[in-house]
C-alpha positions in Angstrom: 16.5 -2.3 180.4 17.0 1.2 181.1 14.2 3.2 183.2 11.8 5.5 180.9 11.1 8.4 181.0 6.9 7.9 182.1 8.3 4.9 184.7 10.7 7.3 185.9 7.8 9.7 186.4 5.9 7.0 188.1 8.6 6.3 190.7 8.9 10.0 191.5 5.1 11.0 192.1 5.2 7.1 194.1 8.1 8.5 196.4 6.2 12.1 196.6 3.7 9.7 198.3 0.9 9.4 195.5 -0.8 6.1 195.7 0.1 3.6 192.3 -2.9 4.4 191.1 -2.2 8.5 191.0 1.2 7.9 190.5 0.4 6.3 186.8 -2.2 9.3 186.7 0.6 11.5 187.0 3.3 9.8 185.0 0.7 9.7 181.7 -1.0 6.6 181.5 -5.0 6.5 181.2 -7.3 7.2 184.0 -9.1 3.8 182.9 -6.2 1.6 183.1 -4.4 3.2 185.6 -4.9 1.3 188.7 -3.5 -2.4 186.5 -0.6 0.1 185.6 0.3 1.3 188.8 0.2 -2.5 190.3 2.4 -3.7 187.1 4.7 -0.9 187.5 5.9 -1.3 191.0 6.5 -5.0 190.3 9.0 -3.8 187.2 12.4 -4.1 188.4 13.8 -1.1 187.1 10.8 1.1 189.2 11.6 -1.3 192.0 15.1 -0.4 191.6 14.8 3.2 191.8 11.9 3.2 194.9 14.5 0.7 197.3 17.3 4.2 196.4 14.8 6.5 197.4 16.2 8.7 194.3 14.6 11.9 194.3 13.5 14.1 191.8 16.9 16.0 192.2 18.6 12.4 190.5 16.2 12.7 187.3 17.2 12.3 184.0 18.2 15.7 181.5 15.1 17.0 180.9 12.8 14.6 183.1 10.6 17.4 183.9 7.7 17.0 181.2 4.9 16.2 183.4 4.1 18.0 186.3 3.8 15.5 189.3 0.7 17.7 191.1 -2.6 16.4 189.8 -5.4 18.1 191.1 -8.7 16.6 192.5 -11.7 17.1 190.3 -15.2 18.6 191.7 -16.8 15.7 190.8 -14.6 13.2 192.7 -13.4 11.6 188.9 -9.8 11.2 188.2 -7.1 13.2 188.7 -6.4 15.9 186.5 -3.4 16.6 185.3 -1.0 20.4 184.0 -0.3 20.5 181.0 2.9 19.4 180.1 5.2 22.8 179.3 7.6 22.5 177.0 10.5 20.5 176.9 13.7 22.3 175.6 15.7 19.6 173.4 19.2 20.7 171.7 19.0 20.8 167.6 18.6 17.4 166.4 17.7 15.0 163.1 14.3 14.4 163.5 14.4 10.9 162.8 17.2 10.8 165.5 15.1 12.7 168.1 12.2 10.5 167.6 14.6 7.7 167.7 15.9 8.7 171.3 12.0 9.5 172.4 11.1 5.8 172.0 14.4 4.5 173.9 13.5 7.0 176.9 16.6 8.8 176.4 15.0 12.0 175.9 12.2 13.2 176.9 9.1 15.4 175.2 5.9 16.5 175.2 3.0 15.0 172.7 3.2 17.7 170.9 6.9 18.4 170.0 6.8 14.5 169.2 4.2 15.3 166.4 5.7 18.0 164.7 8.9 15.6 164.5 6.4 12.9 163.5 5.4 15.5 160.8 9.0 17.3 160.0 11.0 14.0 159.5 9.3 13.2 155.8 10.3 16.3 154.4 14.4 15.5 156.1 14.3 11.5 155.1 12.2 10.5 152.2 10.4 7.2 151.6 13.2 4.4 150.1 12.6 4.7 146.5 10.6 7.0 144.6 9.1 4.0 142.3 5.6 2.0 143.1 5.6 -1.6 143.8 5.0 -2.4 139.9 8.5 -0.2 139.1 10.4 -2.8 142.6 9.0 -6.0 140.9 10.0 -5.1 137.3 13.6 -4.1 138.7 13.8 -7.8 140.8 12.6 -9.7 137.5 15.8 -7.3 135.8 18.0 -9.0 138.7 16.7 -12.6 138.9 16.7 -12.8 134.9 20.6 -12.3 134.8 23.4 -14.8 135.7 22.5 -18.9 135.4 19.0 -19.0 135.2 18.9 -15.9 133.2 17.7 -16.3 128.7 20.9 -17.9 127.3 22.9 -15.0 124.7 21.7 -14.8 120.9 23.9 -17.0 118.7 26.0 -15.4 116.3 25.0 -14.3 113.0 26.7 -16.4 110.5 28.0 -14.0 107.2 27.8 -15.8 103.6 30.8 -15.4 101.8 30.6 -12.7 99.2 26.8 -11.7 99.7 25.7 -8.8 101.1 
């Protein structure tokens, strides 16, 4: 499996010598889970991969700069706090097709260019079929009620001779 782009992030802040713990900090995952994270992420062996070639941040993927990899130390001794992500320029796309790529890690954005995707691909590809679920079961009985098991055809009308 390919490297994503928030285990990619990971590796990088690991090699710019933030503990696992800050490293999943920095790469996007939750303050609360982040230490678990940063122990099961250096065990993956794509991130384990990419630590033993010592890749640097110059290696990254197009666009692999969505999260700055500087978190800064709160007053209060908490968690790390993070920049905001600045945007993350993406060439002209299908929406469905961008948000496609987002969840393979093959391109990268920020929350907030995933939502208006999120919200732009319904108007670009509607729901399949317009109908409700009584119009899809009255259309399968339409199907199942043809061929072999389908009502037999009306017999023909017999015509008397001379009678109308």
């Amino acid at each position: 499996m390919a490297l994503t782009g928030k285990k990619q992030r990971f590796a990088d802040a690991v090699l710019a010598g933030f503990s696992n713990k800050d490293a999943a900090i920095a790469a996007g995952y939750s303050a609360k889970t982040a230490s678990a994270a940063g122990s099961r992420l250096v065990k993956d062996p794509d991130v384990k991969a990419w630590l033993s070639r010592g890749a640097g941040p110059a290696e990254k993927m197009p666009g692999a700069s969505a999260v700055d990899v500087s978190p800064e130390p709160q007053a209060h001794g908490g968690a790390l706090k993070r920049s905001k992500a600045g945007q993350v320029p993406i060439e002209e796309t299908d929406m469905l097709q961008l948000l496609k790529d987002v969840a393979l890690g093959r391109t990268l954005a920020t929350t907030t260019q995933v939502r208006a995707a999120i919200a732009a691909v319904q108007y670009t590809h509607p729901k399949k079929g317009e109908g409700g679920k009584k119009d899809e079961k009255a259309e399968a009985a339409k199907v199942a009620g043809r061929g072999r098991f389908g009502a037999p055809p009306a017999p023909p009308r017999l015509v008397a001779g001379g009678k109308t």
